[in-house]
Each structure stands twice: as C-alpha cells, then as structure tokens.
C-alpha positions as CSV (number, residue, x, y, z in Angstrom):
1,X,-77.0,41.2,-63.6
2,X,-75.1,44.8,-64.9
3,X,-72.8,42.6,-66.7
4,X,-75.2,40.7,-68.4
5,X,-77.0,44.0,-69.4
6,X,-73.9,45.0,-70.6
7,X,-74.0,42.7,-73.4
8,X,-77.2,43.8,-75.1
9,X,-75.6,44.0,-78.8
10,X,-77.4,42.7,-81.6
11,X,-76.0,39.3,-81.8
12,X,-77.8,38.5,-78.5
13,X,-80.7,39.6,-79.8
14,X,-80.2,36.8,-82.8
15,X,-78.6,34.0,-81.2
16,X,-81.1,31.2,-81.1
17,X,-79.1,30.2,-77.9
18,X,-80.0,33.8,-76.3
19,X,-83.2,34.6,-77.3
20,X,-84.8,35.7,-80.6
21,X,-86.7,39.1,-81.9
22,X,-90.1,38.1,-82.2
23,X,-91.5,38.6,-86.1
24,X,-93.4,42.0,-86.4
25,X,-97.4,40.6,-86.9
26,X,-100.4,42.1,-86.2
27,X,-101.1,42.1,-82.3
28,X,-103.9,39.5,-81.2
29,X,-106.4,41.1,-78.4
30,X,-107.3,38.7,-75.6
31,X,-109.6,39.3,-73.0
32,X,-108.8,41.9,-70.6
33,X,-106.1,43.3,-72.8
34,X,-106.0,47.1,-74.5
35,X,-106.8,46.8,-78.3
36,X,-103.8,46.8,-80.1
37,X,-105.2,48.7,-82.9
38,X,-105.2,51.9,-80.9
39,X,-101.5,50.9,-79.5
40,X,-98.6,53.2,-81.0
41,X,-94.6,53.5,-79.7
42,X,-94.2,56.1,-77.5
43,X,-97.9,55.9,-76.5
44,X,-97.9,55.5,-72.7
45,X,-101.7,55.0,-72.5
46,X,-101.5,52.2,-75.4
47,X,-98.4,50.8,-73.2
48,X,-98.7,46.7,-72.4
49,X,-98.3,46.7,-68.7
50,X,-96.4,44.0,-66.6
51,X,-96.2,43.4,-63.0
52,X,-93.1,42.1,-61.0
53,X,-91.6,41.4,-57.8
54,X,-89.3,44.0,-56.4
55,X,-86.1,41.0,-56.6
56,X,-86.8,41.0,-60.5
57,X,-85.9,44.1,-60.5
58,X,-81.7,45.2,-60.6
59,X,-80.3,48.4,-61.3
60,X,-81.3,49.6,-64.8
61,X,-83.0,45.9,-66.0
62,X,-85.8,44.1,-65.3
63,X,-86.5,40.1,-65.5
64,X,-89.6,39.1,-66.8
65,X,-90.6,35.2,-65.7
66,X,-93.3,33.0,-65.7
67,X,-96.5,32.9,-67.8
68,X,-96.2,36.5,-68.5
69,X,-93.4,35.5,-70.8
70,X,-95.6,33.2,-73.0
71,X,-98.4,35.8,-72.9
72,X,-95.1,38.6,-74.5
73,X,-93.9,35.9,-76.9
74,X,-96.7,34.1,-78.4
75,X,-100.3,35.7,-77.9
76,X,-99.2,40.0,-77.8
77,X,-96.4,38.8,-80.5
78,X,-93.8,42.0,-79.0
79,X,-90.4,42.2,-80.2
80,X,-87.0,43.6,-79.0
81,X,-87.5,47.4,-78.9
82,X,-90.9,47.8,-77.8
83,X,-91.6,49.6,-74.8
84,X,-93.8,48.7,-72.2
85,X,-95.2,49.7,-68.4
86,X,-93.9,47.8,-65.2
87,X,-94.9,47.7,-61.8
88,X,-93.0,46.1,-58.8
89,X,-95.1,44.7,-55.7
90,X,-93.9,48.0,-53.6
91,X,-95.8,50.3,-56.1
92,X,-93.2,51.5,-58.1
93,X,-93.5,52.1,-61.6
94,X,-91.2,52.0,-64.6
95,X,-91.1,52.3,-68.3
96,X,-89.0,50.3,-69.9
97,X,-88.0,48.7,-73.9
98,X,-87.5,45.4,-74.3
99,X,-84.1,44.2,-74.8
100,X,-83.9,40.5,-74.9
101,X,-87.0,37.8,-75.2
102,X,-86.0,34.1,-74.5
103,X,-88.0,31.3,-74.3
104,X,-88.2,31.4,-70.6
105,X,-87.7,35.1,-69.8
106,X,-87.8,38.5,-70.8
107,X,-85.4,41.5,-70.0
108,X,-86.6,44.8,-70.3
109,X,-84.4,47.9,-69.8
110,X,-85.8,50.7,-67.7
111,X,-85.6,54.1,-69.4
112,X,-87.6,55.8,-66.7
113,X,-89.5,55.3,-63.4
114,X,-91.9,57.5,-63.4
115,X,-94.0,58.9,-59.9
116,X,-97.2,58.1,-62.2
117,X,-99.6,56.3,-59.6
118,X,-103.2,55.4,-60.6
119,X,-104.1,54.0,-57.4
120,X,-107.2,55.7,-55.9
121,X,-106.1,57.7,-52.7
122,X,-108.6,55.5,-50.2
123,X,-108.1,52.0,-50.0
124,X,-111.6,50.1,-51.1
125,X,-112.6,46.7,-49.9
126,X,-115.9,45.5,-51.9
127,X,-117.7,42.5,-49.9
128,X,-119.2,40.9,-52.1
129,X,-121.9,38.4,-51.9
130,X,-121.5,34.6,-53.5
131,X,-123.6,35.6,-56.8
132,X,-124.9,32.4,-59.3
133,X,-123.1,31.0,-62.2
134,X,-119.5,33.5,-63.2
135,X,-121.2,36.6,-61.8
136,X,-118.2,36.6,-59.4
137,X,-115.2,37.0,-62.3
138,X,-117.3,40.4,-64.1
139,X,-117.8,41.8,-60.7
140,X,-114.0,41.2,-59.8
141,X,-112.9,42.6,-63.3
142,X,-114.9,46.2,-63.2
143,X,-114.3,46.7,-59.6
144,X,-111.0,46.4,-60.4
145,X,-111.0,48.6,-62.8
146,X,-113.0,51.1,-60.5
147,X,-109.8,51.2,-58.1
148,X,-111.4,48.6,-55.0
149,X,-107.7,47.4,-53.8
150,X,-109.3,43.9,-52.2
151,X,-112.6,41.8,-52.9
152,X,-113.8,39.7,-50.2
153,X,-116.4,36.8,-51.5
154,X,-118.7,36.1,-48.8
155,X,-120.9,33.2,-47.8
156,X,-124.4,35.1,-47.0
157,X,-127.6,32.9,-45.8
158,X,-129.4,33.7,-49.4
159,X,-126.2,32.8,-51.6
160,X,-127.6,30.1,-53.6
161,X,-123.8,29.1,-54.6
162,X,-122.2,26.6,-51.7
163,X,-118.6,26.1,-52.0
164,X,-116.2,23.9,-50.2
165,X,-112.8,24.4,-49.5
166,X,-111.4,22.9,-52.7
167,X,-113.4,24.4,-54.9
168,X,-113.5,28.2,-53.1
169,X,-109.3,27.5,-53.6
170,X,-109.7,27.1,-56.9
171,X,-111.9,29.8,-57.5
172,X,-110.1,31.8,-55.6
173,X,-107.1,31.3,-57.8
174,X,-109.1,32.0,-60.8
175,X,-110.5,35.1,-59.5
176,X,-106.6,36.2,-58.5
177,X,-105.7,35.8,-62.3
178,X,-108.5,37.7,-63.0
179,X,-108.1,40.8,-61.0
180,X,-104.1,40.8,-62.2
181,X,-105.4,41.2,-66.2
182,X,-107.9,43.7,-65.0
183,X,-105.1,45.5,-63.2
184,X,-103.2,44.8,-66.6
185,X,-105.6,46.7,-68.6
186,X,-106.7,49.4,-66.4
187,X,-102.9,50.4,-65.4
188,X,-103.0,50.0,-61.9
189,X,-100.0,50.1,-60.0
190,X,-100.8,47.2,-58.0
191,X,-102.6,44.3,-58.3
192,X,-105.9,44.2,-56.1
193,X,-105.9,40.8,-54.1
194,X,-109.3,38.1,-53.8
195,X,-109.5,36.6,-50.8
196,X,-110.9,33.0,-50.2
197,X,-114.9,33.1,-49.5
198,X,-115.3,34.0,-46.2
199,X,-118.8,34.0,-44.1
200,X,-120.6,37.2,-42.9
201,X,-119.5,37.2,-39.3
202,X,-116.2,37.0,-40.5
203,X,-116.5,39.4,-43.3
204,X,-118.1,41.7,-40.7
205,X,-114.9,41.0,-38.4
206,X,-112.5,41.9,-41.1
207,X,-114.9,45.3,-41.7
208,X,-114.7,46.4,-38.2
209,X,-110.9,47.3,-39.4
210,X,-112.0,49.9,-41.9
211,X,-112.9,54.0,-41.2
212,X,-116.1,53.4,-43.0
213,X,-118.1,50.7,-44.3
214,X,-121.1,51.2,-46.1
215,X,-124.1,48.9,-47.4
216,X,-126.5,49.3,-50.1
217,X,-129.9,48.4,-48.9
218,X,-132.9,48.6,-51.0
219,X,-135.2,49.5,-47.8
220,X,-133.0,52.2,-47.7
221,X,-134.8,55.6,-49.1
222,X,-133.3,58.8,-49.8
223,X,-130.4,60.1,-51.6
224,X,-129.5,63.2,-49.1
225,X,-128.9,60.6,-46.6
226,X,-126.4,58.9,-48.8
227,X,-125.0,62.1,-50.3
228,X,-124.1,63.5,-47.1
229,X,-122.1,60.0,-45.7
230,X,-120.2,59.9,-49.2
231,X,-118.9,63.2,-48.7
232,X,-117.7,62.8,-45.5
233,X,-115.0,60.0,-47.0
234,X,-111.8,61.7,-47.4
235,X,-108.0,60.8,-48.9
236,X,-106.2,58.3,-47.2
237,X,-109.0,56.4,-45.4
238,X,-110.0,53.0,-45.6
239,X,-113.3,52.1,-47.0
240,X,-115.7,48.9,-47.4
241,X,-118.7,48.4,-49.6
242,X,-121.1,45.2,-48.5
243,X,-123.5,43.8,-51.5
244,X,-125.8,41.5,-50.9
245,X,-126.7,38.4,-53.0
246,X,-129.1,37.8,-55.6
247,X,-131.8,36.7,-53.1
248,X,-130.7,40.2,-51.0
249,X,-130.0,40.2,-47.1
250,X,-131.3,38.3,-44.7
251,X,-132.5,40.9,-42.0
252,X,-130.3,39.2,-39.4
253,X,-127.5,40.9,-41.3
254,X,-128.7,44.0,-41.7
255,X,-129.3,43.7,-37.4
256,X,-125.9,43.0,-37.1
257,X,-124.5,45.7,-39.7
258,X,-126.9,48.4,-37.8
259,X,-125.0,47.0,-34.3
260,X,-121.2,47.5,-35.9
261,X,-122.3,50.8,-37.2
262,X,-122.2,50.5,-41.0
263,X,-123.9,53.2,-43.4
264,X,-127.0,51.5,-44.7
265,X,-127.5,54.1,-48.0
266,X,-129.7,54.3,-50.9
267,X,-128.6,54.3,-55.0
268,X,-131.8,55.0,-55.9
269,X,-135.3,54.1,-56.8
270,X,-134.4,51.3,-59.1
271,X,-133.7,47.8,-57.7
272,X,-130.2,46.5,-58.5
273,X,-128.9,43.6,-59.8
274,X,-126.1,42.6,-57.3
275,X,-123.2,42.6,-60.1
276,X,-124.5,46.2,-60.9
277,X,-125.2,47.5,-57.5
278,X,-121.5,47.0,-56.2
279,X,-120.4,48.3,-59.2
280,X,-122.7,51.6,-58.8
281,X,-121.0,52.2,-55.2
282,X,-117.5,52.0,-56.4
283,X,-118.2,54.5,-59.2
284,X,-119.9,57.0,-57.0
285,X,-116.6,56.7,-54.3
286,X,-113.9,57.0,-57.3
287,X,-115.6,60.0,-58.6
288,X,-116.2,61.6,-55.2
289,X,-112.5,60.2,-53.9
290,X,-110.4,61.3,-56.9
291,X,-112.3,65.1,-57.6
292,X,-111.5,66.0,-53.7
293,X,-108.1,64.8,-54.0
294,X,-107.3,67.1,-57.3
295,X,-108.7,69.8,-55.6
296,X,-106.6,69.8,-53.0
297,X,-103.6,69.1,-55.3
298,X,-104.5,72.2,-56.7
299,X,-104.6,74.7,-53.7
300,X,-101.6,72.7,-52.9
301,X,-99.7,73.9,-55.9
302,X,-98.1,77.0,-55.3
C-alpha cells in the first residue's frame, strides 16, 4: 500500500487505466449533503466528509470503496486535489486530499488527523415510537444531527404502522443509509446505528441498561420537575429518551415505565407532534450536555 502511494505522479492521475481527474463543474447538492455553494478549499466546515473502516486505512492513505465512490465521482463531481473529512469506525478522524479517483475506488492522502471529535459527551438512545407514513426517516435524520448515537423503532399498542420481518429489514436498511448521510452532513465522528423495530417490553429491556431514561408524557405538568432531572445528567453517562406514537401511550406503558424507574417529564404546555416531541428532548440534552462539558473544559485548562 506505501509503494503504491509512492507512485502518486501526475501520469496516474491521467491514465485512463489508473484513474482520471474528474472535470471541475459546478457541485450538485443532494439531500442531506452541505451546499456546495458555501464550500471553499481549505474550509474545514464546508469539508465533504467520508466514513471508513479502520482496514481502509494504511499508513499515510486511505481507500475509499463502495457507493461512496460513485457518490465522489458522479453526483459531488470532486477531482484530484480536493480535500475532504474522514472518519474510521474507531472514532478517529482525518483530513485528507484526494490523490487518485478510479472507477471503483478512491485514495485519499491523509495530511492530518486531527483530535476534532463532535460526538456529544453522553451517549443518547432515542426510542422511538412506529410513527405513520416516512415520519420515521425525518426523525432519524434531525436526531442524528442532534448527536442521539442509536434510534430504537418500537412497536407500541397505538402504532398504527405494523411491520413484518421483511419489511422492518428493509426499512431498517433504509433508515441505516439515512442516519450515515445525516452523520455525513452534520460531521459526526461516527455513524449513529438503527436498530430493527423492536416491541416495548423489549425496548424497555434494552433501557434498563442506561443511567437514565426519560419519557415525555403529556399528563406530565411542570417544568421544575423536568429542569431539575435534566440537570442532574452529567458527561459520560448513558441516556434514553422514549416517544410515544401518534395515538400517544397506552397507560399500560406508562405503568410499566413508572415500575423500571424512568423520568416521566414535561416540555411544556403545548401538545407535541411525536416527530417534534423527540426532537425537543434531544435539543434540550445537547444544549444542557455540551454547555457543562465546556465548562469544565474550561476550569480544566490551566
């Protein structure tokens, strides 16, 4: 692999055989992608970010596969020279140029790795109720965005939407490419996973793992109460979020979150929708999460 680095003269670069430079053109925006408009070199926050296994990464070079290549080649039109954001599976981040773009793979040569995380320092699992119609891939996108580090889809008795094992694998799937273009655009480190639909005793199960779990309940009054458990969450814990359905919970589930000792809490007056109310939590617990942490950064520093 260093020998083959080695080579990167411009005749690689040319060589149909090798790989080709990519004709400058206007960048296309897709969904979930930065705008390319505001893109510049050197522009680490405009940077197209990649994610790839640790084993695509050796020494000072790192090999680009799968669809990620098309997406470089054909829709984001890049060229050799460009330089872009890479993160392995392990967390580690790089910035890199590319050097070579083939019609199956793309090399890019690491210029720094950089200690740059932008993971949240808790790790949040949203539990998300089934919701109707493609509720499921907006919620997956913003919380995402909002740092949760796992959804769970779960079967609740009011979900409307049913699925079977086929079709939850294929959503499931869908979902996963979803939360991996969210990650894209948001530079995140690490891509957040989706599990398969689960049920509520089982999401509650998987819960019972977590320092704190907390469920938005719109029987639920007064924002002290919820104040007070939000600022007991500290760096480095684990924490879940439970959201109910469009038709709400059923009050057997709110028995059995009450028995496993979850924090029924209030956000508000106001009746949410459930791809708003989810959303709500997470951006209450990133602010709270991320403003403790830089303060104690700061009385850190000496």
């Amino acid at each position: 692999m260093g020998e083959h680095h080695g080579e990167k003269a411009g005749i690689r670069k040319n060589d149909p055989k090798e790989g080709k430079t990519i004709r400058k053109k206007e960048r296309r925006s897709e969904k979930g992608e930065d705008d390319p408009k505001e893109w510049q070199p050197g522009n680490e926050e405009f940077m197209y970010q990649f994610f790839v296994e640790d084993e695509q990464i050796a020494n000072d070079l790192v090999i680009i596969e799968g669809s990620d290549v098309n997406h470089i080649r054909n829709v984001l039109r890049m060229k050799c020279g460009e330089k872009v954001r890479i993160s392995s599976t392990s967390g580690r981040n790089f910035f890199g140029t590319i050097d070579r773009i083939a019609e199956n793979v793309v090399e890019v040569c690491i210029t720094e790795e950089t200690a740059l995380d932008t993971e949240l320092p808790c790790r949040i699992c949203l539990f998300q109720g089934l919701p109707k119609s493609d509720k499921m891939e907006l919620i997956i996108q913003k919380a995402v965005e909002l740092g949760a580090a796992e959804v769970i889809p779960v079967a609740m008795k009011n979900c409307v939407v049913k699925l079977d094992a086929k079709k939850a694998a294929a959503k499931t799937a869908r979902w996963q490419e979803i939360a991996k273009s969210a990650a894209k655009q948001s530079k995140r480190s690490r891509i957040p996973v989706v599990r398969e639909p689960v049920n509520y005793r089982e999401a509650v199960a998987l819960a019972g793992e977590l320092d704190v779990v907390l469920l938005p309940y719109e029987n639920e009054r007064g924002m002290a109460a919820t104040r007070e458990v939000m600022e007991r969450i500290a760096p480095g814990q684990s924490v879940g979020i439970f959201i109910g359905p469009e038709g709400g919970f059923d009050p057997s589930e709110i028995a059995l979150a009450k028995e496993e000792g979850m924090h029924l809490v209030s956000l508000g007056k106001r009746i949410l929708r459930t791809e708003t109310a989810g959303l709500a939590t997470l951006s209450i617990l990133m602010y709270h999460i991320e403003s403790v942490s830089e303060a104690e950064e700061e009385r850190d520093q000496p």
